[in-house]
MIVEX-750761 format. One record per residue: residue number from 1; x negated, y negated, z of N, C-alpha, C in turn; residue in three letters. Coordinates in nm, 4 decimals. Example, Ala and Ser with C-alpha at 12.3 -4.5 7.8 and 13.67 -1.06 7.14 Angstrom:
2
num->1	n.xx->-1.3190	n.yy->0.5690	n.zz->0.7800	ca.xx->-1.2300	ca.yy->0.4500	ca.zz->0.7800	c.xx->-1.3200	c.yy->0.3300	c.zz->0.7800	residuo->ala
num->2	n.xx->-1.2850	n.yy->0.2250	n.zz->0.7080	ca.xx->-1.3670	ca.yy->0.1060	ca.zz->0.7140	c.xx->-1.2900	c.yy->-0.0030	c.zz->0.7870	residuo->ser
//
This chain:
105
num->1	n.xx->0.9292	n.yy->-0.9898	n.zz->-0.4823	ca.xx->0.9109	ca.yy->-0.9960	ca.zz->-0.6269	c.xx->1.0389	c.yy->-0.9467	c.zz->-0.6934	residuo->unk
num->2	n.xx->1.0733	n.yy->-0.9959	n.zz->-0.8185	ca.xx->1.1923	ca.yy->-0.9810	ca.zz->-0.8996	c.xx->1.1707	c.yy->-0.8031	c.zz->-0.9371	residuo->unk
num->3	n.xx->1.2836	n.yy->-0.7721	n.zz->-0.9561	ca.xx->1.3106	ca.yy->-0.6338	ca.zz->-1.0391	c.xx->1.1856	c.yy->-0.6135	c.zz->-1.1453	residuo->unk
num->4	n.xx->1.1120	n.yy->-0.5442	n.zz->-1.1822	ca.xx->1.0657	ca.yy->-0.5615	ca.zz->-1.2737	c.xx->1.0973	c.yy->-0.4435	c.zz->-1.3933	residuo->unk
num->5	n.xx->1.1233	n.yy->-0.4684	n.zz->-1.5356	ca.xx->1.1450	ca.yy->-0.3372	ca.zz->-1.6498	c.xx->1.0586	c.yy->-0.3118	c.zz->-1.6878	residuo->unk
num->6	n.xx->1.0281	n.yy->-0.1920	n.zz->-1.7168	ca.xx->0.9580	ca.yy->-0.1516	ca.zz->-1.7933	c.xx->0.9636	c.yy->-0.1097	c.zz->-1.9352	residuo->unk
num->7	n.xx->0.9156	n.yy->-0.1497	n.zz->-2.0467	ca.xx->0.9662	ca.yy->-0.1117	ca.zz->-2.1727	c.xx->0.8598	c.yy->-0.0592	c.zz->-2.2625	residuo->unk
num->8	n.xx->0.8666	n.yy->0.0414	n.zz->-2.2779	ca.xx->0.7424	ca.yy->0.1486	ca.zz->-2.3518	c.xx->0.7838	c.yy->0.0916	c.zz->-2.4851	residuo->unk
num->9	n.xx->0.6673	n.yy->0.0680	n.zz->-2.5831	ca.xx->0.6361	ca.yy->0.0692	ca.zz->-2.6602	c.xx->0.5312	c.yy->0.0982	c.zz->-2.8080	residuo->unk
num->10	n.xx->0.5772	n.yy->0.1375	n.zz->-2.8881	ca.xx->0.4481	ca.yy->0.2192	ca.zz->-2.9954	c.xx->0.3402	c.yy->0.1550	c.zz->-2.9777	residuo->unk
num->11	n.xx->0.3356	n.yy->0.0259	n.zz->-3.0204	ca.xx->0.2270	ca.yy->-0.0695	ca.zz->-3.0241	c.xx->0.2553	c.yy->-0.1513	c.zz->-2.9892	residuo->unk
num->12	n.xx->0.1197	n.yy->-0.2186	n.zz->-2.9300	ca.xx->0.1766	ca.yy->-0.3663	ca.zz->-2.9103	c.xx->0.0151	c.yy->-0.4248	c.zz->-2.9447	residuo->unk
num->13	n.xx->0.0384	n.yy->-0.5232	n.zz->-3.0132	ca.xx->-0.0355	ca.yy->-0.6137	ca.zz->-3.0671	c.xx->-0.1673	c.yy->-0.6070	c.zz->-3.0189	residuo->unk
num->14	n.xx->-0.2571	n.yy->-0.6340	n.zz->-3.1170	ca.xx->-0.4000	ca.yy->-0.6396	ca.zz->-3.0539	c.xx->-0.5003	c.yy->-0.5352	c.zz->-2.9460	residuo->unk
num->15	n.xx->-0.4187	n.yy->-0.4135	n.zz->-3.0006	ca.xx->-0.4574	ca.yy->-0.3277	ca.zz->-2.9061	c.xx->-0.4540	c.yy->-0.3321	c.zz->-2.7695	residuo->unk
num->16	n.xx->-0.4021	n.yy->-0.4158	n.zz->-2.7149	ca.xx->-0.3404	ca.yy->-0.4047	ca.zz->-2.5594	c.xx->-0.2567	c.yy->-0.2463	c.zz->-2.5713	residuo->unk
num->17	n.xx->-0.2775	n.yy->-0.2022	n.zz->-2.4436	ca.xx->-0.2414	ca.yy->-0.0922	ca.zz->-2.3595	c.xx->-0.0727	c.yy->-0.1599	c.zz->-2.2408	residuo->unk
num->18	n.xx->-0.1041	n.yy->-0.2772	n.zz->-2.1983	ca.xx->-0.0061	ca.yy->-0.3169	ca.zz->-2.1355	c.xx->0.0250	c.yy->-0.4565	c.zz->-2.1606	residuo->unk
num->19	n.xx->0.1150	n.yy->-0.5901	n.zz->-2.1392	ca.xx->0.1009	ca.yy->-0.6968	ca.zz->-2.1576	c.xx->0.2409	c.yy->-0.7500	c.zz->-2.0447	residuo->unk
num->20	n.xx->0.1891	n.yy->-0.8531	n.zz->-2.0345	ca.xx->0.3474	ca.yy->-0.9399	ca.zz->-1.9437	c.xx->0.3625	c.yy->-1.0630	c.zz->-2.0169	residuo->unk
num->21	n.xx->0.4964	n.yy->-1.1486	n.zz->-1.9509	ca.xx->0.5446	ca.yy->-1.2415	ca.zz->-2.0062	c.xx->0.4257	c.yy->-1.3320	c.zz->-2.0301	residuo->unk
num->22	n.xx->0.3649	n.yy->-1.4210	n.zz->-1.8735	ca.xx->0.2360	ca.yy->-1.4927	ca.zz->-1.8871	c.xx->0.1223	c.yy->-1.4330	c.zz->-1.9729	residuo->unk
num->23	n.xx->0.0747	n.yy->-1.3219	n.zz->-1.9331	ca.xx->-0.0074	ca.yy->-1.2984	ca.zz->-2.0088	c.xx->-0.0295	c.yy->-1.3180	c.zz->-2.1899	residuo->unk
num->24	n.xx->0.1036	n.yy->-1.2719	n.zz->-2.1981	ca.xx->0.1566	ca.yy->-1.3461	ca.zz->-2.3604	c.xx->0.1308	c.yy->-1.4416	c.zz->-2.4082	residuo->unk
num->25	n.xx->0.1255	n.yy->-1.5830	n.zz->-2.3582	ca.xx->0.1041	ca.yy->-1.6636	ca.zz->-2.3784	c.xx->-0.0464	c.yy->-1.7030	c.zz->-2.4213	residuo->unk
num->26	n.xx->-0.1111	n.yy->-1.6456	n.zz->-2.3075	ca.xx->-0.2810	ca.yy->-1.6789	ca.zz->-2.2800	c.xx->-0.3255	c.yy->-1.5940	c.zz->-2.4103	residuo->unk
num->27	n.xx->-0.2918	n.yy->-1.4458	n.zz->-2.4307	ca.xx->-0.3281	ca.yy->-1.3789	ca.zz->-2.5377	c.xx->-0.2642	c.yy->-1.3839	c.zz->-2.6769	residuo->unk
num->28	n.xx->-0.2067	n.yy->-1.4876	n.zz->-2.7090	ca.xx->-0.1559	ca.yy->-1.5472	ca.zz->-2.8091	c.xx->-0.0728	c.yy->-1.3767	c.zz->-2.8675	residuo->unk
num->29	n.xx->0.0099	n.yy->-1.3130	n.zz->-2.8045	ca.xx->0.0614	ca.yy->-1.1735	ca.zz->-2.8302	c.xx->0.2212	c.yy->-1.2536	c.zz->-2.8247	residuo->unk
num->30	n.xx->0.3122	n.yy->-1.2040	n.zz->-2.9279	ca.xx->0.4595	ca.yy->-1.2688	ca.zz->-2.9490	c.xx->0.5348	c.yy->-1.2133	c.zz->-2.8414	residuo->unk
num->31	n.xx->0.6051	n.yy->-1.2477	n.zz->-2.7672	ca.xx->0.7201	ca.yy->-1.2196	ca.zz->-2.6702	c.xx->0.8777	c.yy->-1.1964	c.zz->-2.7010	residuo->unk
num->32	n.xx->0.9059	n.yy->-1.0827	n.zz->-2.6786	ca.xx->1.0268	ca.yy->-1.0576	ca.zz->-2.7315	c.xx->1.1087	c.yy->-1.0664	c.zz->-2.5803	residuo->unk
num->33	n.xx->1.0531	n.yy->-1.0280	n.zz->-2.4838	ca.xx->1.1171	ca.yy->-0.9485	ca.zz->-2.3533	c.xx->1.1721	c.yy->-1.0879	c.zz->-2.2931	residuo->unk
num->34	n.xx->1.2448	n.yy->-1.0567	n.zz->-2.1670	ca.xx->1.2346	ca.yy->-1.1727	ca.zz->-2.0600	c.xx->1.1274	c.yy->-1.1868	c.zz->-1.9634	residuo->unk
num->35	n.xx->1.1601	n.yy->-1.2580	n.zz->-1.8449	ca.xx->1.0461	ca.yy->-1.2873	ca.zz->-1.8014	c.xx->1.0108	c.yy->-1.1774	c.zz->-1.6832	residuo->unk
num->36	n.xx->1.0725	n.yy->-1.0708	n.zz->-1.6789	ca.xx->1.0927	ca.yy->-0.9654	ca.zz->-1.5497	c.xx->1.0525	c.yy->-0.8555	c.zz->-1.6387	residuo->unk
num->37	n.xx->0.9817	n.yy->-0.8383	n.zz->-1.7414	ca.xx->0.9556	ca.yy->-0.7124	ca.zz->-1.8498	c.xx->0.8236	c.yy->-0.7267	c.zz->-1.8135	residuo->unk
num->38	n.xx->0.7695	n.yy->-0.5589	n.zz->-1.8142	ca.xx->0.6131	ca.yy->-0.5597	ca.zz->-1.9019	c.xx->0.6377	c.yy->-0.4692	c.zz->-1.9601	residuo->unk
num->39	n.xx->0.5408	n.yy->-0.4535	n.zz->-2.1021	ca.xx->0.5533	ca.yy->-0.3930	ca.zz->-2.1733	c.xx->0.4236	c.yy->-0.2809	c.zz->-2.1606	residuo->unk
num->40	n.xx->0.4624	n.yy->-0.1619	n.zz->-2.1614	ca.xx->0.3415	ca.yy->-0.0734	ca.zz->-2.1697	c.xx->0.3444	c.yy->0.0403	c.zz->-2.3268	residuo->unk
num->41	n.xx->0.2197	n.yy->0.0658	n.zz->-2.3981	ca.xx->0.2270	ca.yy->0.1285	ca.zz->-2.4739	c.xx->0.2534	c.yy->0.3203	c.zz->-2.4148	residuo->unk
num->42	n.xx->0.3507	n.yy->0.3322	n.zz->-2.5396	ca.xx->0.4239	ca.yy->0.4913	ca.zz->-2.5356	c.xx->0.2200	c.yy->0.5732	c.zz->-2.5746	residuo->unk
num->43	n.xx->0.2482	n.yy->0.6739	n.zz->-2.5075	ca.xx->0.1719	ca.yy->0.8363	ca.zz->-2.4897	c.xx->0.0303	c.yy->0.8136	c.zz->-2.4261	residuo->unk
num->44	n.xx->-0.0041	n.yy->0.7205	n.zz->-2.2866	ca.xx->-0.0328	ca.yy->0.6714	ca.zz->-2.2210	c.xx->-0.0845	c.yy->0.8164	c.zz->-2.0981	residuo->unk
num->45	n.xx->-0.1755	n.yy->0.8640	n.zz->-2.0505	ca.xx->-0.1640	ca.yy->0.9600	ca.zz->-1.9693	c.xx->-0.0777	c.yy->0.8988	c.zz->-1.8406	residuo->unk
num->46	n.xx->-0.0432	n.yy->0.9572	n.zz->-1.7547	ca.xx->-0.0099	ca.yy->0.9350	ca.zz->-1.6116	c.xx->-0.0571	c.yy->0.8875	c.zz->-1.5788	residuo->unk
num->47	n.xx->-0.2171	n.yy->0.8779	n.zz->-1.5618	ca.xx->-0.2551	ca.yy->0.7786	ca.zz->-1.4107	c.xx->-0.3050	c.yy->0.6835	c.zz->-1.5125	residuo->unk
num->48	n.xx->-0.3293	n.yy->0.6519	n.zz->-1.6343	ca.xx->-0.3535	ca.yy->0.5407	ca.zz->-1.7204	c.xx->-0.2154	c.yy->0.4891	c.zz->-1.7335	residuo->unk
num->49	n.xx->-0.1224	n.yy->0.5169	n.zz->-1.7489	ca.xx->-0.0059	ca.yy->0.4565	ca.zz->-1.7163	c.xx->0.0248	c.yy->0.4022	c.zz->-1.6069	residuo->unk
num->50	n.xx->0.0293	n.yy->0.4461	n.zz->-1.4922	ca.xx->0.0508	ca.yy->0.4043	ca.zz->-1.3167	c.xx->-0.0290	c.yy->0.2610	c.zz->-1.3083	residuo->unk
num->51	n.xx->-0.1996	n.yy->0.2943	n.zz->-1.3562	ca.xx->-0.2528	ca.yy->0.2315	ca.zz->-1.2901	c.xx->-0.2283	c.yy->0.0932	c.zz->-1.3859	residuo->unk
num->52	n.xx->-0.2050	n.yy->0.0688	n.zz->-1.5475	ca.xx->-0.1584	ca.yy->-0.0230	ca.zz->-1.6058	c.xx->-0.0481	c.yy->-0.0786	c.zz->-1.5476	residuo->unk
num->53	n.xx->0.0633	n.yy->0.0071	n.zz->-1.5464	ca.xx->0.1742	ca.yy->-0.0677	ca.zz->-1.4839	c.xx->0.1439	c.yy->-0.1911	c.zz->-1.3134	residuo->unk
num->54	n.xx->0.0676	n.yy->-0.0685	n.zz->-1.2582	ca.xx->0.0469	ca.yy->-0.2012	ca.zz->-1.1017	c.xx->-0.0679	c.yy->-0.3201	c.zz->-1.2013	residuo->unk
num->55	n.xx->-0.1556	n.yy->-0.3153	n.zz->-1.2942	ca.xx->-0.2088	ca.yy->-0.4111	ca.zz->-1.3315	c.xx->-0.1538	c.yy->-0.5491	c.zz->-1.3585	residuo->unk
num->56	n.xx->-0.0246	n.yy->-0.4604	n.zz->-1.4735	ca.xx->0.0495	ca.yy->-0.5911	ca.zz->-1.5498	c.xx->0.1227	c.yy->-0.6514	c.zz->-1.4238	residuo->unk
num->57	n.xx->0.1822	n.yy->-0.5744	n.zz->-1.3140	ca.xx->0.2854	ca.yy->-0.6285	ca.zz->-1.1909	c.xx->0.2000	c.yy->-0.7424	c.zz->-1.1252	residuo->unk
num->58	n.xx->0.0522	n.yy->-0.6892	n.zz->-1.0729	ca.xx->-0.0339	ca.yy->-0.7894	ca.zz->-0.9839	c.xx->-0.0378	c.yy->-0.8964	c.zz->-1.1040	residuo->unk
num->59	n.xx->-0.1138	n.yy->-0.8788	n.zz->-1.1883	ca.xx->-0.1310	ca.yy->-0.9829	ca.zz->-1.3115	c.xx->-0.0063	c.yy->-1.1029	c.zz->-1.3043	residuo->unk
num->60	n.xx->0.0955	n.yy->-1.0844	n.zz->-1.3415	ca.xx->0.2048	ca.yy->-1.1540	ca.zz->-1.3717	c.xx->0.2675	c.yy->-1.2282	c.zz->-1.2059	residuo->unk
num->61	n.xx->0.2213	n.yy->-1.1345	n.zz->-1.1399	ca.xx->0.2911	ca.yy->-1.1666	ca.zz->-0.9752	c.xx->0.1449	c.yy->-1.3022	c.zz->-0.9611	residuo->unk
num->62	n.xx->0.0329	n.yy->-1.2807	n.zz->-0.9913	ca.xx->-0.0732	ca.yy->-1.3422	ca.zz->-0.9271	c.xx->-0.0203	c.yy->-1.5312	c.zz->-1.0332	residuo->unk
num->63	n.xx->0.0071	n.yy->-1.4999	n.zz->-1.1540	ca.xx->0.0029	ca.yy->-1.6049	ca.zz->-1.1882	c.xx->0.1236	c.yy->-1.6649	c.zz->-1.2090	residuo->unk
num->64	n.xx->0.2488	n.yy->-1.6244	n.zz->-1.1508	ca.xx->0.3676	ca.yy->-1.6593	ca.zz->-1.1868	c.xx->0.3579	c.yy->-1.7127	c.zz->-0.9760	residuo->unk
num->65	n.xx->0.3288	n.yy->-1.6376	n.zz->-0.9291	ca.xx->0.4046	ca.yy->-1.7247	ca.zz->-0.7504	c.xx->0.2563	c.yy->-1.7160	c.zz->-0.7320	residuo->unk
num->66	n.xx->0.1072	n.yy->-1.7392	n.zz->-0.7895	ca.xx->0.0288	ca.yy->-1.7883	ca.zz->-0.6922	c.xx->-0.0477	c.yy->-1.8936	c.zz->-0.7935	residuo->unk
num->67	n.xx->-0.0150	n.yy->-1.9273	n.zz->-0.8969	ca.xx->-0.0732	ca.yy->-1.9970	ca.zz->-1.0135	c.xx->-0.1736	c.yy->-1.9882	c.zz->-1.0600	residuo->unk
num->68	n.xx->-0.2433	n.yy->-1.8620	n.zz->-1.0910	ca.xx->-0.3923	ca.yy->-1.8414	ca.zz->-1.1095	c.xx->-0.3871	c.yy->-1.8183	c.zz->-1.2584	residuo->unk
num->69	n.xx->-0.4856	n.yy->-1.8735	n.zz->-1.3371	ca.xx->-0.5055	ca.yy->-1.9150	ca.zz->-1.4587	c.xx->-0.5169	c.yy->-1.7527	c.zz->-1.4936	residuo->unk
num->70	n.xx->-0.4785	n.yy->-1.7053	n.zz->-1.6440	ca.xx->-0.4584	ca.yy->-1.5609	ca.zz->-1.7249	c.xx->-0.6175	c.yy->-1.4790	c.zz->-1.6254	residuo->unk
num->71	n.xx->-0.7453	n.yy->-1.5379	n.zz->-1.6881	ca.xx->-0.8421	ca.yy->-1.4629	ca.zz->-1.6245	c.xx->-0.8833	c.yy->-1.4593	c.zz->-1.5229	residuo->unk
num->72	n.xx->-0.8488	n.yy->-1.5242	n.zz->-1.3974	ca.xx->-0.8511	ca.yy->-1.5148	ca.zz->-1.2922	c.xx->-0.7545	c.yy->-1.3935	c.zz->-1.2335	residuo->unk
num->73	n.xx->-0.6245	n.yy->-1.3677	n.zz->-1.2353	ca.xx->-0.4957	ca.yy->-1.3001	ca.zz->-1.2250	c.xx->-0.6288	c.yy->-1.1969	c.zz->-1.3040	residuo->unk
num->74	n.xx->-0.6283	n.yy->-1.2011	n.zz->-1.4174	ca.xx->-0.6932	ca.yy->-1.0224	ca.zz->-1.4610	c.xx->-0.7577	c.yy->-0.9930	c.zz->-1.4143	residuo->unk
num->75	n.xx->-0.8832	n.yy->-1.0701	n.zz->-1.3432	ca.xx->-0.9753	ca.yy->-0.9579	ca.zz->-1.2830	c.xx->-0.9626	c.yy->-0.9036	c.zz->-1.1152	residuo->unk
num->76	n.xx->-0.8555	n.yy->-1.0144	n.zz->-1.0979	ca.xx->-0.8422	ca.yy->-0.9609	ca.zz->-0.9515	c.xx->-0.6993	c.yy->-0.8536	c.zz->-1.0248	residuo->unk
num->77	n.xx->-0.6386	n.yy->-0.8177	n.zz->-1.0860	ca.xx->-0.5529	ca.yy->-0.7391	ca.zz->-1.1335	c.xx->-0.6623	c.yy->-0.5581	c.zz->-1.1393	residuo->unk
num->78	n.xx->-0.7717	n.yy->-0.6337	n.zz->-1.2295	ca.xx->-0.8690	ca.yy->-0.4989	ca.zz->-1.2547	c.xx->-0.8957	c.yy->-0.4654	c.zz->-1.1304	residuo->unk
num->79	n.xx->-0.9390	n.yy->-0.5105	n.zz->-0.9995	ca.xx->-0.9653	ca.yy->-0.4503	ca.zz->-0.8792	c.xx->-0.8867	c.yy->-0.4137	c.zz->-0.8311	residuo->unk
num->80	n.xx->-0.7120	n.yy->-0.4140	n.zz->-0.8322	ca.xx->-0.6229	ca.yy->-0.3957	ca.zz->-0.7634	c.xx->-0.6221	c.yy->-0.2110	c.zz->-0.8382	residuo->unk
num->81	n.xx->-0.6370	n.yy->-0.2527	n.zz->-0.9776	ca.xx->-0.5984	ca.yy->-0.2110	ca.zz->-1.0600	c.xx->-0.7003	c.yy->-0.0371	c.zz->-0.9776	residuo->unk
num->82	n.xx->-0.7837	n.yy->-0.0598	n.zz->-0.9305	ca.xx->-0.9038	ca.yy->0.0488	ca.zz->-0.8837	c.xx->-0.8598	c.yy->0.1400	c.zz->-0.7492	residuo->unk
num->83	n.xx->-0.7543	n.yy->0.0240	n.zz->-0.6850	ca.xx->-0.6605	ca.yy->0.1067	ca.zz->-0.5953	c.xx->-0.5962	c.yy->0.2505	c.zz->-0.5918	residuo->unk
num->84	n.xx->-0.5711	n.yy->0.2501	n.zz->-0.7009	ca.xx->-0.4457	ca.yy->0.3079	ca.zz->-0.7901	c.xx->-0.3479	c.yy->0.3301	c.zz->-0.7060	residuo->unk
num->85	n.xx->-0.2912	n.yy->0.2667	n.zz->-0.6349	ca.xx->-0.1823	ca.yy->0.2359	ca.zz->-0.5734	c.xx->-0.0661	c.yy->0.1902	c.zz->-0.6628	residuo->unk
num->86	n.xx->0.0591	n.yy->0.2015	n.zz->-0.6478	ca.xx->0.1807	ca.yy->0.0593	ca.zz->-0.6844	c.xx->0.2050	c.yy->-0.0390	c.zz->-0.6516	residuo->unk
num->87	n.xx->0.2027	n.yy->-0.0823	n.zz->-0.7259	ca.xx->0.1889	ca.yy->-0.2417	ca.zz->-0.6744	c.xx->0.3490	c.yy->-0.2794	c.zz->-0.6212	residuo->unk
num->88	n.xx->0.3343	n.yy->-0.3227	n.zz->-0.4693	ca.xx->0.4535	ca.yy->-0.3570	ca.zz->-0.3495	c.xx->0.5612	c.yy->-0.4413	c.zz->-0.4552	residuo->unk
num->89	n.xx->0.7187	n.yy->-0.3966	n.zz->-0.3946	ca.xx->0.8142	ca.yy->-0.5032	ca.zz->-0.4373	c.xx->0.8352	c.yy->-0.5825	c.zz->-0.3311	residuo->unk
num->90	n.xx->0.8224	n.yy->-0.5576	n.zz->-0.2094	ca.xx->0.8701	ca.yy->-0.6558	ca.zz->-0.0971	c.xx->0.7639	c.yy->-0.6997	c.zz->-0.0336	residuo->unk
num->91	n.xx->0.7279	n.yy->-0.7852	n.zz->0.0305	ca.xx->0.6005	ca.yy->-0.8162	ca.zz->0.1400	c.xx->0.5640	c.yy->-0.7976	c.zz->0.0963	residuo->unk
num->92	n.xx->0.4640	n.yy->-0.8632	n.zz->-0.0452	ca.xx->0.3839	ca.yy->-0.8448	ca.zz->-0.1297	c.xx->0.2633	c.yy->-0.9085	c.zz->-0.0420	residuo->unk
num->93	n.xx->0.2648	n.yy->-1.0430	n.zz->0.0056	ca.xx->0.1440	ca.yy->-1.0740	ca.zz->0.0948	c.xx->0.0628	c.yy->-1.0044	c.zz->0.1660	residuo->unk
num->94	n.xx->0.1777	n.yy->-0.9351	n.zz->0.2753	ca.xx->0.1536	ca.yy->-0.8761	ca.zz->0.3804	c.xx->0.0814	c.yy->-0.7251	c.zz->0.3721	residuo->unk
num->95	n.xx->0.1643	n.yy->-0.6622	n.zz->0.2666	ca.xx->0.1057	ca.yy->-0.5194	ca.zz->0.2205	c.xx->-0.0368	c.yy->-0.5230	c.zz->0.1260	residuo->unk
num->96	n.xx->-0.0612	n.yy->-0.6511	n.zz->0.0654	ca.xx->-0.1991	ca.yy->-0.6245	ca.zz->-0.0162	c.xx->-0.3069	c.yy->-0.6596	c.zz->0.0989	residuo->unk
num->97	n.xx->-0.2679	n.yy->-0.7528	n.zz->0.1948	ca.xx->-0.3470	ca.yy->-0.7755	ca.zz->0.2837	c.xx->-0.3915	c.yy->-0.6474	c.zz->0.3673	residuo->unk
num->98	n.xx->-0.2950	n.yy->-0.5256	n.zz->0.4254	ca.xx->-0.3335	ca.yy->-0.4466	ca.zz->0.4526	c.xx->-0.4057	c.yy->-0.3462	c.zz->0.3790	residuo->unk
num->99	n.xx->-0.4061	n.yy->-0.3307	n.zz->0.2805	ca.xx->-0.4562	ca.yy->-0.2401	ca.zz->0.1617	c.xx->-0.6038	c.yy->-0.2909	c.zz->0.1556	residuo->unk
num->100	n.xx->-0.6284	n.yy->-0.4393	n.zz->0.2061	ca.xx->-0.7860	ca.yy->-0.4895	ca.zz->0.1775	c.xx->-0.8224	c.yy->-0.5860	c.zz->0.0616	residuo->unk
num->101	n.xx->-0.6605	n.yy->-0.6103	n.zz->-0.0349	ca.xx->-0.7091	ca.yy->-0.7049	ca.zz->-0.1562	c.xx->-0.6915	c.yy->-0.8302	c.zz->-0.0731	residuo->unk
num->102	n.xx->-0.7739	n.yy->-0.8689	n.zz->-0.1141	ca.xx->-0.8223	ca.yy->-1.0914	ca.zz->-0.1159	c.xx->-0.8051	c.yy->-1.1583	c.zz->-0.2406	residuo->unk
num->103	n.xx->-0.7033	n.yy->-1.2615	n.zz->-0.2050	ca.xx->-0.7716	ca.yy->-1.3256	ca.zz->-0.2828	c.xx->-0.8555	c.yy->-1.4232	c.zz->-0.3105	residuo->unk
num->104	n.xx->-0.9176	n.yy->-1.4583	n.zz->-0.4524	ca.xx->-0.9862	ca.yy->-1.5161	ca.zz->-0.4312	c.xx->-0.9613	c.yy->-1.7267	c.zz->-0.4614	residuo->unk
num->105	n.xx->-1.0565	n.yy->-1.7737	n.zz->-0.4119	ca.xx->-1.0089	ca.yy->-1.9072	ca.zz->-0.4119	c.xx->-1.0350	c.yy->-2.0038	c.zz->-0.5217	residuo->unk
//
């Protein structure tokens, strides 16, 4: 998976907590970033932060290299999301497979 940034922000539209490039689209939310950004809202606790950040990563990873439509990618994002793990930069296959996520078909 690409580098990914992170860019804290006050608000972001519509009361989202986190958002990515794809996801933008589906949630009709304006895109300023490139396509390697998610955006997470500023004063966020720690593990509500952590666990958003691996959300928006699986989210955007699920529908950018596995093509899964916005709500499909989210809810397998929300289960990843229950891990509270980080979501892998390398051997992304290989490491969710060991961790126990599936996906689904």
């Amino acid at each position: 998976m690409d580098k990914i940034h992170i860019k804290y922000k006050k608000e972001i539209p519509r009361g989202f907590i986190g958002m990515n490039k794809e996801a933008s689209g589906h949630c009709k939310v304006k895109w300023n970033n490139n396509n390697h950004t998610i955006e997470i809202k500023k004063g966020l606790s720690k593990g509500v932060r952590k666990t958003t950040i691996a959300h928006e990563k699986c989210e955007l990873y699920l529908m950018k290299n596995k093509n899964y439509n916005y709500k499909k990618a989210h809810n397998l994002a929300l289960k990843f999301e229950k891990l509270e793990i980080p979501f892998p930069n390398s051997n992304i296959t290989r490491k969710l497979k060991r961790v126990g996520f599936k996906y689904e078909k």
